[in-house]
C-alpha positions as CSV (number, residue, x, y, z in Angstrom):
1,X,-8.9,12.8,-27.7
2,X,-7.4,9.2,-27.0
3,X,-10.2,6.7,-25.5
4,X,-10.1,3.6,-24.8
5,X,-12.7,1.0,-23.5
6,X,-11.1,-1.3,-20.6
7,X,-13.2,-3.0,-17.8
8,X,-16.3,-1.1,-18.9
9,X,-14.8,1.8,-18.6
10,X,-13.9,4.7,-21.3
11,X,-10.3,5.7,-20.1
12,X,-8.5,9.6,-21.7
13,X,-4.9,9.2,-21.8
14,X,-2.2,11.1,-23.6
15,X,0.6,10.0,-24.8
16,X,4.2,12.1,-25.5
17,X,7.5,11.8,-26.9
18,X,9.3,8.1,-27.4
19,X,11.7,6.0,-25.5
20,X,11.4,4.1,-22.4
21,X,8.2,4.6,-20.9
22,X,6.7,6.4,-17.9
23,X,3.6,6.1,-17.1
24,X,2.2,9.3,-14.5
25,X,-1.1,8.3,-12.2
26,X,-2.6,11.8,-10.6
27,X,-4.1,12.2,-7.2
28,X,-7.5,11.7,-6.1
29,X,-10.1,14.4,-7.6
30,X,-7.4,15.2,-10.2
31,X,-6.3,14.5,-13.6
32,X,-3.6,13.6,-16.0
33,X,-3.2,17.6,-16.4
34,X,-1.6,17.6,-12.9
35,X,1.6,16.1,-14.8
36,X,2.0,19.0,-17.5
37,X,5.6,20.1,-15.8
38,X,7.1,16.4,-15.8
39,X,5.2,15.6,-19.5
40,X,6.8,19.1,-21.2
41,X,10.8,18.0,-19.7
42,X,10.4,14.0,-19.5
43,X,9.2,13.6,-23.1
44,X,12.0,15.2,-24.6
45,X,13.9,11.6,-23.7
46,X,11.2,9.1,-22.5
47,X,7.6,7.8,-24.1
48,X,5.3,9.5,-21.4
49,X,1.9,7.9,-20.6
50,X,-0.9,10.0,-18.6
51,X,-4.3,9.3,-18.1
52,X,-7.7,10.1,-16.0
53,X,-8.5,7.4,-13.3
54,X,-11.9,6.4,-13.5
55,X,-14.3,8.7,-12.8
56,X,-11.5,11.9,-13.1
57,X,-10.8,14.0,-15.8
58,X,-12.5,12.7,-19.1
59,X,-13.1,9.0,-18.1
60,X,-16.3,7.4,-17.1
61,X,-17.5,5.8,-14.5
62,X,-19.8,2.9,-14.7
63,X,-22.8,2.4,-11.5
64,X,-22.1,0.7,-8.7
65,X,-19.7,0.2,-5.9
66,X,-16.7,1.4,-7.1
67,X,-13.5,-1.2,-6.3
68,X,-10.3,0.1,-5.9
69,X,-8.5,-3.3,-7.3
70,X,-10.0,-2.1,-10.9
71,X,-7.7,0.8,-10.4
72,X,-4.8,-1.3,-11.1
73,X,-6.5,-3.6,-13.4
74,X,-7.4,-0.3,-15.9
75,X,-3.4,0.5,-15.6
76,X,-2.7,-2.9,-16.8
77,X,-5.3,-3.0,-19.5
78,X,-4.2,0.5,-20.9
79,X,-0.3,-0.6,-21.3
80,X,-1.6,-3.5,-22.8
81,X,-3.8,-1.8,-25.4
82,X,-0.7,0.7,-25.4
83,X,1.6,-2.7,-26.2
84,X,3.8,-1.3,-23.1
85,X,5.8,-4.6,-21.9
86,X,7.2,-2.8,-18.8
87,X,7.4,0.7,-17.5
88,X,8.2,3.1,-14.9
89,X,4.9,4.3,-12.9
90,X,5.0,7.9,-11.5
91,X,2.2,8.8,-9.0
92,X,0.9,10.8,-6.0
93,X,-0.9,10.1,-3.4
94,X,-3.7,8.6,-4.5
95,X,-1.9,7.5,-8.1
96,X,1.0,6.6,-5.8
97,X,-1.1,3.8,-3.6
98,X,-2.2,2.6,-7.4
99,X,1.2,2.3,-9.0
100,X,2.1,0.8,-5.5
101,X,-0.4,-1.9,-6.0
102,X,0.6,-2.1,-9.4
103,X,3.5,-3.7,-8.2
104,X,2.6,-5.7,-5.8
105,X,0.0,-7.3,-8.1
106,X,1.8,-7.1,-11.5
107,X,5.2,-6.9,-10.9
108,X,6.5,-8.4,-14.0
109,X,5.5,-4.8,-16.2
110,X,6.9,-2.9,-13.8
111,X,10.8,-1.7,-14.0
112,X,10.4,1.1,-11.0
113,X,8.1,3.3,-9.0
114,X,8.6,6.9,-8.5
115,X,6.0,7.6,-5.5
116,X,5.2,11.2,-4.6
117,X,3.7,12.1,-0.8
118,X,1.8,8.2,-1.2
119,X,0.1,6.4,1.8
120,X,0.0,2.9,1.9
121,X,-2.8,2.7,4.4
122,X,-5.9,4.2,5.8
123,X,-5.3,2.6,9.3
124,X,-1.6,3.6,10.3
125,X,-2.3,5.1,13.4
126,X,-5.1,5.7,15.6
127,X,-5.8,9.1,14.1
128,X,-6.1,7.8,10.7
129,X,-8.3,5.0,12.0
130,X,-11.1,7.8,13.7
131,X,-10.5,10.6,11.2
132,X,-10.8,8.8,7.7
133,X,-14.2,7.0,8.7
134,X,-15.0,10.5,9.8
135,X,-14.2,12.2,6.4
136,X,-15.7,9.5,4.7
137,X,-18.8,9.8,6.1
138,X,-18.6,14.0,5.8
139,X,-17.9,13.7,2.2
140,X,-21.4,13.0,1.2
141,X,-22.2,16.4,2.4
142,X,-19.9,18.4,1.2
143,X,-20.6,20.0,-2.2
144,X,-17.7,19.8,-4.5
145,X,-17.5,23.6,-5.3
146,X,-16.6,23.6,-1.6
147,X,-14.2,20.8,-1.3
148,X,-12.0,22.6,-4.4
149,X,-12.1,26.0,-2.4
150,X,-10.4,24.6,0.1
151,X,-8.1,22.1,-1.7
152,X,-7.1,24.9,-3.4
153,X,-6.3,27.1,-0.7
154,X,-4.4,24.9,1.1
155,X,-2.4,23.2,-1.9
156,X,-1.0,26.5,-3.5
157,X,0.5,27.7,-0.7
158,X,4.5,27.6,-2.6
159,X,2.7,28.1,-6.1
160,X,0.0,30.1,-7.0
161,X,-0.8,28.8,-10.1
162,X,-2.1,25.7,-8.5
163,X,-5.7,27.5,-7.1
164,X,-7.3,27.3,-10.6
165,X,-6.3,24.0,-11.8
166,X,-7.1,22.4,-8.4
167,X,-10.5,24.1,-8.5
168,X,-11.5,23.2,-12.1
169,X,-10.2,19.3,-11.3
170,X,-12.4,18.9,-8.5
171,X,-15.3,20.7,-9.6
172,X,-15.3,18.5,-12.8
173,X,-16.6,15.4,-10.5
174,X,-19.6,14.8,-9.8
175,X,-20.9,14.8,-6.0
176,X,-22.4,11.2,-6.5
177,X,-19.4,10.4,-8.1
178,X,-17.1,11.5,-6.0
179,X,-18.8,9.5,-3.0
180,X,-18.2,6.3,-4.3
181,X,-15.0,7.3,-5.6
182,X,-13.7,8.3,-2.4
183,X,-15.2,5.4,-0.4
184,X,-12.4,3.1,-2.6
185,X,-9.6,5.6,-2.3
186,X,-9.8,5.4,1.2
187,X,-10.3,2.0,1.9
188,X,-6.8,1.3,-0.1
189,X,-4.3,-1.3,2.1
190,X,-1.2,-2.5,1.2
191,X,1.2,-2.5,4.3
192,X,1.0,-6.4,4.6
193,X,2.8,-6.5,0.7
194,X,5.4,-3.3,1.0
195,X,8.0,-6.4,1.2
196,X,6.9,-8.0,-2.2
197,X,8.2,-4.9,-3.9
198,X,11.2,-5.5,-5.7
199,X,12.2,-2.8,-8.1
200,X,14.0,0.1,-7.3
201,X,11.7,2.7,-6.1
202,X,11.8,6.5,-5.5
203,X,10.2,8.2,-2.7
204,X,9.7,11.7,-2.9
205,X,8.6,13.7,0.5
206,X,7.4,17.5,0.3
207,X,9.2,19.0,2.7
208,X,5.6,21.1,4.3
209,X,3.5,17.5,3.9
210,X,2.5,16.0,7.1
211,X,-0.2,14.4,4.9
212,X,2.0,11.6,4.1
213,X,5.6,12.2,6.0
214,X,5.1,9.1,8.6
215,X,4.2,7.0,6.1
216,X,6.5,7.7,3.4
217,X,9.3,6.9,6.0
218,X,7.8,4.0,6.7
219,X,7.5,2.7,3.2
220,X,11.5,4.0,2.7
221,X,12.5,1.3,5.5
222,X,10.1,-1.5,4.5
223,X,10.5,-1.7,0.4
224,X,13.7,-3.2,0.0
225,X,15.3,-0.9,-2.8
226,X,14.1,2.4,-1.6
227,X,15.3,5.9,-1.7
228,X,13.9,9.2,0.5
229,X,14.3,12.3,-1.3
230,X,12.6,15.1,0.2
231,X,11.6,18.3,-2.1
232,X,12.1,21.4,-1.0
233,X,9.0,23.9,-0.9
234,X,6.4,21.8,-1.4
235,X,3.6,20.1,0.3
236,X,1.1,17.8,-1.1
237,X,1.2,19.1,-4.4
238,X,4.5,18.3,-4.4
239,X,5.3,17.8,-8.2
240,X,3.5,21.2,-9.1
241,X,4.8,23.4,-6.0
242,X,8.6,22.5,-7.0
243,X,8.6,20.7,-10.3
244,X,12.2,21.6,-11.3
245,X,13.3,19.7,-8.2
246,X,10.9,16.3,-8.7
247,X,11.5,16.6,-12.9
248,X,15.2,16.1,-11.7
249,X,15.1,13.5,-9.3
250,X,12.9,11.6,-11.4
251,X,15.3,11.7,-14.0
252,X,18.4,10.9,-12.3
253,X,16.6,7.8,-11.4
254,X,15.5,6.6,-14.5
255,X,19.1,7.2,-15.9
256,X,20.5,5.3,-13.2
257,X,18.4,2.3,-13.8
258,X,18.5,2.3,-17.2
259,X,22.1,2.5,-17.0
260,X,22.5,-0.1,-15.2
261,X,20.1,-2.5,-17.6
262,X,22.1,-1.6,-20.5
């Protein structure tokens, strides 16, 4: 099992297959498992890089506050122990707002940015601004076997298969964990820097996500070379409710933007 110590941290990755690379960030109270449809058809032509966030999956997390600018700082730090020059990042939601600050903050490694049902904000509107605080705050309370019930029930609503892996994801995290976890996920801004983003970037909308619809237009009209796909049957899990449809936009945008470097 792949470790690697960056920023006092012990980060699991996985790497598959050879080329150009890719590198996949998961959502919040995930893992790099959540990418096993786009690793088993992108790695037949592309170098795929996944790996657990800290405090997910099989990497630590060290006491303290937890900041959320050391989520992009462990991305960096990976590809350079991986000696990955630049690369195409690939995430949702939460892994989305990462590889999004990825390239705000180290745009020179990254070619593109593939973003799946991503916010760019906790504040966007005044709902957001009473309900996150809110859920913040409830989170401490919540046990996680709880939280992965009902995950779970609502994420595998187009495919079934998602209940178990959702539930084993979530349940993996400690409580204590989680809290501080959560407290930097969704404290994440970026809306004043959507303009300093200038590589070609992929948006992909699940048709059933009102999670992240109003925001994912907004990010389509303010990055500069952006493109609105929306998947059909899916919500917020969108690459694992319709993963023939995402594997194929994905890759029709990494071919065009490696054909067009060549």
């Amino acid at each position: 099992m792949p470790k690697v110590k960056i920023n006092n941290v012990e980060l699991y990755y996985e790497v598959k297959g050879s080329g150009n690379a890719i590198v996949f960030t998961h959502g919040a109270s995930w893992n790099h498992r959540q990418w096993k449809p786009q690793v088993d058809e992108l790695a037949k032509q592309y170098k795929t890089i996944t790996w657990d966030v800290r405090g997910h999956g099989q990497s630590s997390l060290p006491k303290g506050k937890v900041d959320s600018e050391d989520f992009s700082k462990d991305l960096i730090g990976l590809l350079a122990h991986l000696n990955v020059k630049q690369v195409h990042l690939c995430g949702l939601s939460m892994g989305g707002h990462i590889s999004l600050q990825t390239a705000i903050r180290h745009p020179k490694f990254v070619k593109s940015l593939i973003l799946i049902g991503t916010p760019f904000t906790n504040t966007y509107n005044w709902f957001e601004k009473l309900f996150v605080p809110i859920n913040r705050w409830s989170s401490i309370f919540i046990p996680m076997r709880i939280m992965a019930i009902i995950q779970a029930r609502m994420l595998s609503k187009f495919n079934s298969n998602n209940k178990q892996y959702i539930k084993e994801s979530v349940t993996s995290i400690p409580l204590n964990h989680w809290i501080r976890i959560w407290h930097a996920v969704s404290t994440m801004e970026s809306g004043d820097d959507l303009h300093k983003i200038n590589c070609p970037t992929l948006i992909l909308q699940g048709d059933h996500d009102t999670m992240t619809e109003r925001q994912q237009r907004e990010m389509a009209k303010r990055i500069p070379l952006s493109k609105l796909v929306y998947i059909k049957n899916a919500h917020h899990a969108t690459n694992l409710d319709n993963p023939s449809q995402v594997n194929n936009e994905i890759i029709n945008h990494l071919s065009q933007i490696e054909a067009k470097l060549q």
